[in-house]
C-alpha positions as CSV (number, residue, x, y, z in Angstrom):
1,X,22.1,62.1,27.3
2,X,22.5,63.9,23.5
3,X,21.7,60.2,22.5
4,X,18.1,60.3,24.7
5,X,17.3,63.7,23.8
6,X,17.3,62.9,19.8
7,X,15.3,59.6,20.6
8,X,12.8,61.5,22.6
9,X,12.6,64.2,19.9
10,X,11.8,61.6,17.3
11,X,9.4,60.1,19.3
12,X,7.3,63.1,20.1
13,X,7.6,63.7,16.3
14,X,6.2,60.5,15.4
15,X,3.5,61.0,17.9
16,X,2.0,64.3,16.1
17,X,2.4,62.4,13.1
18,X,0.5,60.0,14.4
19,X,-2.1,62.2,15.2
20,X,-2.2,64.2,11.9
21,X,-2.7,61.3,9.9
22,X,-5.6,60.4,12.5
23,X,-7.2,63.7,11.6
24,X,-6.5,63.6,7.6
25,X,-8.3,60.2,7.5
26,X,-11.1,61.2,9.2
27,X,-11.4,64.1,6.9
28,X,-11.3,62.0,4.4
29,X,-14.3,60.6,5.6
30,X,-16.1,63.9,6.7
31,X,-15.7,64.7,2.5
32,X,-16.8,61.8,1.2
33,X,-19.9,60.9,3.3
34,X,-21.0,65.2,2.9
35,X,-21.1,64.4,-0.9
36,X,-23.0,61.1,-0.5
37,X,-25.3,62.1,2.0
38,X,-26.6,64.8,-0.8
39,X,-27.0,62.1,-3.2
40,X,-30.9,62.4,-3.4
41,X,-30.8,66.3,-3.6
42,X,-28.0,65.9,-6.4
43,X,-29.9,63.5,-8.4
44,X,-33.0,65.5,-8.3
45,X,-31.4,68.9,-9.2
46,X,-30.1,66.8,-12.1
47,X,-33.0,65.2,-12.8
48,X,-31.8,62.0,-13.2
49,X,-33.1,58.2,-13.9
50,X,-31.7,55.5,-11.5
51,X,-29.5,54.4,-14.4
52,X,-28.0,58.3,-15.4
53,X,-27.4,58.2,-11.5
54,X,-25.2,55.1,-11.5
55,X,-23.8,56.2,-14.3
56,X,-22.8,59.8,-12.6
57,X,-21.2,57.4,-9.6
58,X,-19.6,55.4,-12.1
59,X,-17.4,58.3,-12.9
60,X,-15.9,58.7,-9.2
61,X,-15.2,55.2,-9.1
62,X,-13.4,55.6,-12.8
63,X,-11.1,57.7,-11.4
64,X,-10.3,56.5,-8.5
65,X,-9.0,53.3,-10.4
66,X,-7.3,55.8,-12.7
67,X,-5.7,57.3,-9.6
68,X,-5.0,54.8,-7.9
69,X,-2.0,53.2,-10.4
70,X,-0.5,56.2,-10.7
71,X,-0.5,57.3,-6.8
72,X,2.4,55.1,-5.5
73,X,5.4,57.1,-8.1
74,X,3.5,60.0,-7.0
75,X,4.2,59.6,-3.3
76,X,7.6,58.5,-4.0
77,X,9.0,61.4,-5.7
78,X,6.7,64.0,-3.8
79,X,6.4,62.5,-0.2
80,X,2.9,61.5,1.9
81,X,2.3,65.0,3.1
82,X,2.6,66.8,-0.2
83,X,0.8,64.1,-2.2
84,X,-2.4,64.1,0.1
85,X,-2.1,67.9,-0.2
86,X,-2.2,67.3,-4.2
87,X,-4.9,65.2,-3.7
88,X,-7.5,67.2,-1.5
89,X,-7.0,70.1,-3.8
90,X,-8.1,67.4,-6.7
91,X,-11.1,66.4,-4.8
92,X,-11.9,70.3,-4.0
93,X,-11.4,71.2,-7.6
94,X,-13.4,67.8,-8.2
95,X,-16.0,68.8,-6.1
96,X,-16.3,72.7,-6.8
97,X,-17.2,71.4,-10.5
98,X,-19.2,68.9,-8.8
99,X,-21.4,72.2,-7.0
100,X,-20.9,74.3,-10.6
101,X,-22.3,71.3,-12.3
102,X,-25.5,70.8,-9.8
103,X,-26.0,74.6,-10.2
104,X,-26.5,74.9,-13.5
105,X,-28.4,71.5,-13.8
106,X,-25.4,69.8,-15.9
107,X,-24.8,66.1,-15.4
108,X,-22.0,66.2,-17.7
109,X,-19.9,68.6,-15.9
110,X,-21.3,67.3,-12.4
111,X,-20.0,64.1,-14.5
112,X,-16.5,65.5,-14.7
113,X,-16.0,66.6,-11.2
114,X,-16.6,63.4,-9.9
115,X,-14.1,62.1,-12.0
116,X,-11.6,64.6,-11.0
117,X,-13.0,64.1,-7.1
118,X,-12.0,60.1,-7.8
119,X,-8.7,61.0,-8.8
120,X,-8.2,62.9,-6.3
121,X,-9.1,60.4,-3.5
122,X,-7.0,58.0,-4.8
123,X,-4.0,60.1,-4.6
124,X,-5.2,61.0,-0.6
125,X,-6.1,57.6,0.0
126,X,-2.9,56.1,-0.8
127,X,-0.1,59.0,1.0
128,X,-2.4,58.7,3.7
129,X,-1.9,55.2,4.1
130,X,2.1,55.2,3.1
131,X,2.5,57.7,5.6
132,X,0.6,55.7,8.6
133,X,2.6,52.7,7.9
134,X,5.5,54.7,8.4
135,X,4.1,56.1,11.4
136,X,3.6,52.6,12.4
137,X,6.9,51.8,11.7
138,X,8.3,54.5,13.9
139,X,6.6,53.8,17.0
140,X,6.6,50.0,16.7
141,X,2.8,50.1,17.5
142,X,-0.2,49.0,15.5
143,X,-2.2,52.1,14.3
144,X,-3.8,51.3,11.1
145,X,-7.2,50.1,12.5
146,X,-7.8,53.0,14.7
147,X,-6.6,55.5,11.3
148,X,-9.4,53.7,9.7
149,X,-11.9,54.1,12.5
150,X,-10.8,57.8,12.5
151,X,-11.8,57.8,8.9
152,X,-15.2,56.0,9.7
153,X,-16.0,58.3,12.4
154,X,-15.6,61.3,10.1
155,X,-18.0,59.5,7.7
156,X,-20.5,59.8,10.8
157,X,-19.7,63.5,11.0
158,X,-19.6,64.0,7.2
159,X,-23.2,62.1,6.8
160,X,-24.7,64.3,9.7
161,X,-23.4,67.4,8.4
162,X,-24.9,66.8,5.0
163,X,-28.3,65.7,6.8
164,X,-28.2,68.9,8.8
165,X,-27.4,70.9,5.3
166,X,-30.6,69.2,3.7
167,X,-32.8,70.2,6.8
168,X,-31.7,73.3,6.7
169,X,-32.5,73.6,3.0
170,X,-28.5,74.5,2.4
171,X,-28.1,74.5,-1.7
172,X,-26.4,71.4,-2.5
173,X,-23.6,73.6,-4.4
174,X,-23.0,75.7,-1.6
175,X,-22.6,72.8,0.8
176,X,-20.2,71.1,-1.8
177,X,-18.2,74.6,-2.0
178,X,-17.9,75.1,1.6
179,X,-16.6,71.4,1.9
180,X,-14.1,71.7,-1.0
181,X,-12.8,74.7,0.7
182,X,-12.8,74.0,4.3
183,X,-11.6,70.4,4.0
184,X,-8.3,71.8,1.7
185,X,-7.5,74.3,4.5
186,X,-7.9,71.7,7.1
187,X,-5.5,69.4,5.5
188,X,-2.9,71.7,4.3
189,X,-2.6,72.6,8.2
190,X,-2.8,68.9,9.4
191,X,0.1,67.5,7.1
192,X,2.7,69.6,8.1
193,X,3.0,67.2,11.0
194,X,3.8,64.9,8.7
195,X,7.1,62.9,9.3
196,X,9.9,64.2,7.2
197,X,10.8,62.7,4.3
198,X,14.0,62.3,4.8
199,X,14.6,62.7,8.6
């Protein structure tokens, strides 16, 4: 009986892991596509060329591969739930400079946040992953494609909320604020239904 009780409690623990990793890769998507979707309205605040524009992308993909490398020791010695905690308040940081840096019309610093938003992502992207696999693990169950349609479905939210900022002639700064800010809360709350990491 004792024996069933701790096997159901680990199940149901699984389970709202399973669900919180759901929800942290769809933010993930809901941040990423908010940004993108204000790509135009970035660029011409900046008043960039196609080329200074690649260029300013260029510096989120940069540290992303910077990130990534350095992610997997990370997550080891600081566990999935605190390392996509690290990592969303990267990309908030990231993107706050991102806003300061569209603001004042300075593609250097808007330059800089990216890079800082890149790092962070990595960081995010790879816990998040780590910790579904162990999710998967603990259930026996195959959940991977459906964390990464949650993560495509909050692209669809993140790219709608962005087109409903720029119709409502939000300030691309404001809306990059109020995502950094939100999105940190959101996940701060979500991973604390994270598996332990030493159960």
């Amino acid at each position: 009986m004792t024996t069933d009780l701790v096997s159901r409690s680990r199940v149901d623990r699984a389970e709202r892991a399973r669900v919180a990793v759901a929800l942290v890769f769809a933010l993930n998507g809901v941040v990423f596509a908010s940004w993108v979707s204000r790509l135009p309205a970035i660029r011409d605040a900046l008043d960039l060329t196609p080329s200074q524009l690649g260029l300013l992308l260029l510096c989120l993909s940069a540290g992303s591969v910077l990130g990534l490398p350095a992610s997997g020791p990370v997550v080891a010695r600081l566990g999935p739930a605190r390392t996509v905690a690290a990592g969303c308040t990267v990309v908030g940081a990231g993107l706050l400079l991102v806003a300061l840096g569209v603001a004042r019309g300075e593609a250097v610093l808007a330059g800089l946040g990216l890079l800082l938003t890149g790092l962070g992502i990595g960081a995010w992207d790879v816990a998040m992953n780590v910790e579904g696999a162990d999710v998967e693990r603990r259930l026996d169950r195959v959940l991977m494609p459906r964390f990464h349609a949650a993560f495509s479905l909050g692209s669809v939210g993140g790219a709608l909320t962005g087109a409903a900022a720029a119709g409502l002639s939000v300030p691309v700064a404001v809306q990059l604020a109020a995502t950094a800010l939100a999105s940190l809360t959101a996940v701060v709350v979500t991973v604390r239904a994270f598996l332990p990491v030493h159960p």
